[in-house]
C-alpha positions as CSV (number, residue, x, y, z in Angstrom):
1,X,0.0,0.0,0.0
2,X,1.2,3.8,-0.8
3,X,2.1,6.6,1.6
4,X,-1.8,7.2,3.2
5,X,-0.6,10.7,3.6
6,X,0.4,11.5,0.3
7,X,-2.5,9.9,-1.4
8,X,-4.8,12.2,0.4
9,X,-3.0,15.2,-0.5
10,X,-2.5,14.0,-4.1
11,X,-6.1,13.9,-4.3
12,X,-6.9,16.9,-2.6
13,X,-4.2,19.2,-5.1
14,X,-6.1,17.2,-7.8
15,X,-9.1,18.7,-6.8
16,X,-7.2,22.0,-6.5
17,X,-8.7,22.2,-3.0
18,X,-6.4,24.1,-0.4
19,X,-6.2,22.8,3.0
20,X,-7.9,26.2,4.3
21,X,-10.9,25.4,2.6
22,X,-11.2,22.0,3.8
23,X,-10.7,23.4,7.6
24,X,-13.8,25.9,6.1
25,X,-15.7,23.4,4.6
26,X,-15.3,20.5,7.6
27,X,-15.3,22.6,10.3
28,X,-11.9,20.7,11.2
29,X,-8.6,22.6,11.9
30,X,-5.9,22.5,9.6
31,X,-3.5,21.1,12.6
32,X,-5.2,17.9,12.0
33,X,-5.7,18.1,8.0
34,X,-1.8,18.2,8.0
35,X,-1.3,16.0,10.6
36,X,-3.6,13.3,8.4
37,X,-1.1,14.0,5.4
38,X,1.7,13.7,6.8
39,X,0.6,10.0,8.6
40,X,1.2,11.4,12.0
41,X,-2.4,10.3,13.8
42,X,-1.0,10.5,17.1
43,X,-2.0,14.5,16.6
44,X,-5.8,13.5,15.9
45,X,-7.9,13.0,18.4
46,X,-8.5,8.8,17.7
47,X,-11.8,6.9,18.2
48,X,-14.7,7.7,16.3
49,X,-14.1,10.9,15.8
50,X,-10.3,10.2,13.7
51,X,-12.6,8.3,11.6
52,X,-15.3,11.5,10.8
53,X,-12.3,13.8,10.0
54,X,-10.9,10.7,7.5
55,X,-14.6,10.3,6.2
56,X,-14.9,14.2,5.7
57,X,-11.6,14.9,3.8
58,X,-12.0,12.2,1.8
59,X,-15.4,13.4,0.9
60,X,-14.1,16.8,0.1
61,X,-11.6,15.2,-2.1
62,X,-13.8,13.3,-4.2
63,X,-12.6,10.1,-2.6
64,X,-15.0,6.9,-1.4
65,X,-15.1,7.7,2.6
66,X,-16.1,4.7,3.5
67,X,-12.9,3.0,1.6
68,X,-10.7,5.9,2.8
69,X,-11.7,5.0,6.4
70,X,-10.8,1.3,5.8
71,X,-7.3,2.3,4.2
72,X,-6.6,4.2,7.2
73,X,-7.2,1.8,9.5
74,X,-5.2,-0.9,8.0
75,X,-2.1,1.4,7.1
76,X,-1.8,2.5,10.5
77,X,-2.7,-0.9,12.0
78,X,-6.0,0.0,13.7
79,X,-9.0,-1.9,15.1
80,X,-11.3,-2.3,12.1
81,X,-15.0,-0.7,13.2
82,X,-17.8,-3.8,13.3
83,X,-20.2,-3.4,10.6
84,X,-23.2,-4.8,12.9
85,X,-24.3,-2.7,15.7
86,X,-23.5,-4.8,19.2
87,X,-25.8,-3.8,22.0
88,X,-23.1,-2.7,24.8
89,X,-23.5,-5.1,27.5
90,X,-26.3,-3.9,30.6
91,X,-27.9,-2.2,27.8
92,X,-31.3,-4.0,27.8
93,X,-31.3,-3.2,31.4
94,X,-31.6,0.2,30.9
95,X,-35.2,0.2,32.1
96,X,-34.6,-1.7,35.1
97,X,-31.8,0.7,36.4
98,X,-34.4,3.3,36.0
99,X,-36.5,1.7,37.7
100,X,-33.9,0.9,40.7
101,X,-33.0,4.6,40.8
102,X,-36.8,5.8,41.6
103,X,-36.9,2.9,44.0
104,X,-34.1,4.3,45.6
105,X,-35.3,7.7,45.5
106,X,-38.9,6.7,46.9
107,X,-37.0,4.7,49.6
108,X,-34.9,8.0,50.3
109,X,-37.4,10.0,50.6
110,X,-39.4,7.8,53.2
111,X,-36.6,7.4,55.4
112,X,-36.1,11.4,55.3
113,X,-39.6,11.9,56.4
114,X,-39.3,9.1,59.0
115,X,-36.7,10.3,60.2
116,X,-38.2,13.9,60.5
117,X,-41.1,12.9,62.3
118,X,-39.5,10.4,64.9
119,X,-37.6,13.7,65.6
120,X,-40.8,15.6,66.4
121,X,-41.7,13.2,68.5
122,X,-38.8,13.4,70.4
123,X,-39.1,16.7,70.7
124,X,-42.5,16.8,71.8
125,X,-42.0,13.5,73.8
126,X,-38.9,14.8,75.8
127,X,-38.3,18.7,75.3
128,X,-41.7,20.4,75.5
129,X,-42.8,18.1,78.5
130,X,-41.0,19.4,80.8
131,X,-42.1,23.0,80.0
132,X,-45.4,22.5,80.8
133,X,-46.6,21.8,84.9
134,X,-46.1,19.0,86.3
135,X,-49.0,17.8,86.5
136,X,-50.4,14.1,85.0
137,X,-50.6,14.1,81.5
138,X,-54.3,13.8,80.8
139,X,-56.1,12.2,77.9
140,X,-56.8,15.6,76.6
141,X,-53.0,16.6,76.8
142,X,-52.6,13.0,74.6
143,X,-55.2,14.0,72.0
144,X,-53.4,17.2,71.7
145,X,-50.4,15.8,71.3
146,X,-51.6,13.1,68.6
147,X,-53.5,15.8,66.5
148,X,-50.1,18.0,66.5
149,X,-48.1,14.9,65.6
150,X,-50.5,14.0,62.7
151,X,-50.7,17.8,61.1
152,X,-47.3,17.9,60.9
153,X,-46.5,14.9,59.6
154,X,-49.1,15.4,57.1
155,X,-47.7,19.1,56.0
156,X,-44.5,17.3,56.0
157,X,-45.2,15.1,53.2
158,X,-47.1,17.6,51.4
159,X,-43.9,19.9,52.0
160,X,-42.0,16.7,49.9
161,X,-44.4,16.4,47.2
């Protein structure tokens, strides 16, 4: 096989194309046109996106991309792409780790207000009851206390919502 390098630029100065106006054209910078021609890829940025700037200069030079692509690969000894689409693996699971993540987040979110309310209860329980006389509690003082522990547990959760 020829120079990789040289056979781009040959076919770009066929073309009469100047590297500025690929950089233009591709939106890629000249740095990495002329690193491409002179068979340096260790300047390009590799992976996937190597293979766009090789697929769009050859395109702009009137050469086959997709055989451009394939020459470059082999000439600089590179991991051929697979032709069929492979499903990475965990994939399928996709909506069962959504599903874990709201079951965490539900689970979260209970524990939070659990642990907010066991807190007013202590407080009530342990804090304000010594405040008040020291008298018996009575069944009133309980039905207070109950009522209070209700609303705010209830505007709690509304407060989550």
């Amino acid at each position: 096989m020829s120079d990789f390098g040289r056979k781009m630029r040959e076919a770009r100065e066929r073309r009469g194309v100047s590297l500025r106006q690929i950089a233009a054209t591709t939106k890629i910078s000249i740095a990495a046109l002329e690193a491409l021609e002179r068979n340096d890829p260790s300047r390009l940025p590799g992976g996937i996106f190597t293979r766009a700037i090789v697929r769009s200069y050859a395109s702009e030079v009137g050469l086959d991309p997709n055989t451009t692509v394939r020459e470059f690969l082999t000439y600089f000894d590179l991991d051929l792409p697979s032709l069929t689409r492979e499903t990475p693996a965990g994939a399928s699971d996709s909506g069962s780790i959504r599903g874990e993540r709201r079951l965490r987040r539900v689970l979260l979110k209970v524990v939070v207000v659990s642990l907010v309310l066991a807190a007013i209860i202590l407080y009530l329980a342990f804090v304000r009851a010594p405040e008040r006389s020291a008298m018996p509690p009575s069944a009133d003082n309980a039905r207070r206390t109950a009522r209070r522990l209700v609303s705010a547990s209830a505007h709690l959760v509304h407060q989550r919502r």
